[in-house]
C-alpha positions in Angstrom: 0.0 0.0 0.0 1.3 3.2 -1.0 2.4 5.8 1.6 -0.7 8.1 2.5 0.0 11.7 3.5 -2.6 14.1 4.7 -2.9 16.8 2.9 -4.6 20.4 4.2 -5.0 23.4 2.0 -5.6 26.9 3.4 -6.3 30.3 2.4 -5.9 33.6 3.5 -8.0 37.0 2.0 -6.1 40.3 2.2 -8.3 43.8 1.2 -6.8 46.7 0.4 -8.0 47.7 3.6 -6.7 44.8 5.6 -3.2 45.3 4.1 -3.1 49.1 5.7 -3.3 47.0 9.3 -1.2 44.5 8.0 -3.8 42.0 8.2 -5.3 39.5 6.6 -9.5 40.2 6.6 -9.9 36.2 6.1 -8.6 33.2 6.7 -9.3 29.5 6.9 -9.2 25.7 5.6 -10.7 25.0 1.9 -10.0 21.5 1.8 -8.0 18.1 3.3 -7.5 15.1 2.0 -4.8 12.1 1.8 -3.2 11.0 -0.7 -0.2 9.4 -2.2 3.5 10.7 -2.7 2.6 11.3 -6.4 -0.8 12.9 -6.0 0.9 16.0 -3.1 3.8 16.4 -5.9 1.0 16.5 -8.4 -0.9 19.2 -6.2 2.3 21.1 -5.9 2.5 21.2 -9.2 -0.8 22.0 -10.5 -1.9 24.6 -7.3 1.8 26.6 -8.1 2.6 25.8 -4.5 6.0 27.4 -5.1 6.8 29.4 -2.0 8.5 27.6 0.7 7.5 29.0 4.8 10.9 28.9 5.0 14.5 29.7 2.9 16.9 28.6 2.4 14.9 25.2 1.9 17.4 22.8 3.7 16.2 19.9 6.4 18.8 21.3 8.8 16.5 24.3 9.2 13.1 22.5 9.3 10.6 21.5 11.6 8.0 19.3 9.6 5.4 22.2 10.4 6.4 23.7 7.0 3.7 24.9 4.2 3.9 25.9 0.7 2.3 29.3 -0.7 0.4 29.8 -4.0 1.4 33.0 -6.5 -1.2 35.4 -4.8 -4.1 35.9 -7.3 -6.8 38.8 -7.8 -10.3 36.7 -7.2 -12.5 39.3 -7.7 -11.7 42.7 -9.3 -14.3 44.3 -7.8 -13.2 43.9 -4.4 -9.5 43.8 -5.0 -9.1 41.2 -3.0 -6.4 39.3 -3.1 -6.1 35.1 -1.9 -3.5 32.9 -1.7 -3.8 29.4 -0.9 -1.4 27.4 1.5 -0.3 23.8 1.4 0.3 21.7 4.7 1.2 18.3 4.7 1.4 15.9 7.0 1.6 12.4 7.9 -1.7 10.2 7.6 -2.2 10.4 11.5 -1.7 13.8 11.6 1.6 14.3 12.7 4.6 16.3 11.7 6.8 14.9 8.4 10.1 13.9 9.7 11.8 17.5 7.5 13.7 15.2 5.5 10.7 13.6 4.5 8.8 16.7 3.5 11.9 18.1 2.0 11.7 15.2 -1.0 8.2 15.6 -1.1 8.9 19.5 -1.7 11.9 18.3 -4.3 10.3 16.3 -6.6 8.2 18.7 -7.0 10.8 21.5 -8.0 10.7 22.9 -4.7 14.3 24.0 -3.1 15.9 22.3 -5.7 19.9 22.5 -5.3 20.9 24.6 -8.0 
């Protein structure tokens, strides 16, 4: 059986007015799932997941409570507001990835690649 991951994705809302305060005016989860190695590093890809919580990306300087970020996008033009969506994945039970776990994840999907 294939190794299962649990998969959450969040968002977060920013306003023109909520960026004056600094703030995001929303927040909250969209969606979780599990899934298989290949199905997060298809996410990754698809979602363009491609802004580590952390840099440089390097398992010395992670926790396992890392997420990726999404390009922010415009939703709706006549609010300006702005979302961005933010990946979190985690072992099947819940737990923390061991980092150098959820750094290969993160590499085969052209995440933190060495250069």
């Amino acid at each position: 059986m294939p190794v299962q991951f649990l998969v959450t994705k969040t968002y977060e809302v920013v306003t023109p007015e909520s960026a004056e305060d600094g703030e995001a005016s929303d927040r909250g989860e969209s969606d979780e799932w599990a899934g298989t190695a290949r199905e997060v590093v298809e996410e990754i890809r698809r979602g363009w997941y491609v802004y580590p919580s952390l840099w440089p990306v390097a398992a010395a300087h992670m926790t396992g409570h890392e997420w990726l970020s999404s390009e922010p996008a415009i939703e709706d033009y006549s609010t300006n507001e702005t979302w961005t969506y933010h990946l979190h994945i985690r072992a099947e039970n819940g737990s923390p990835l061991k980092p150098a776990r959820l750094l290969r994840l993160w590499r085969a999907a052209g995440i933190g690649r060495k250069l």
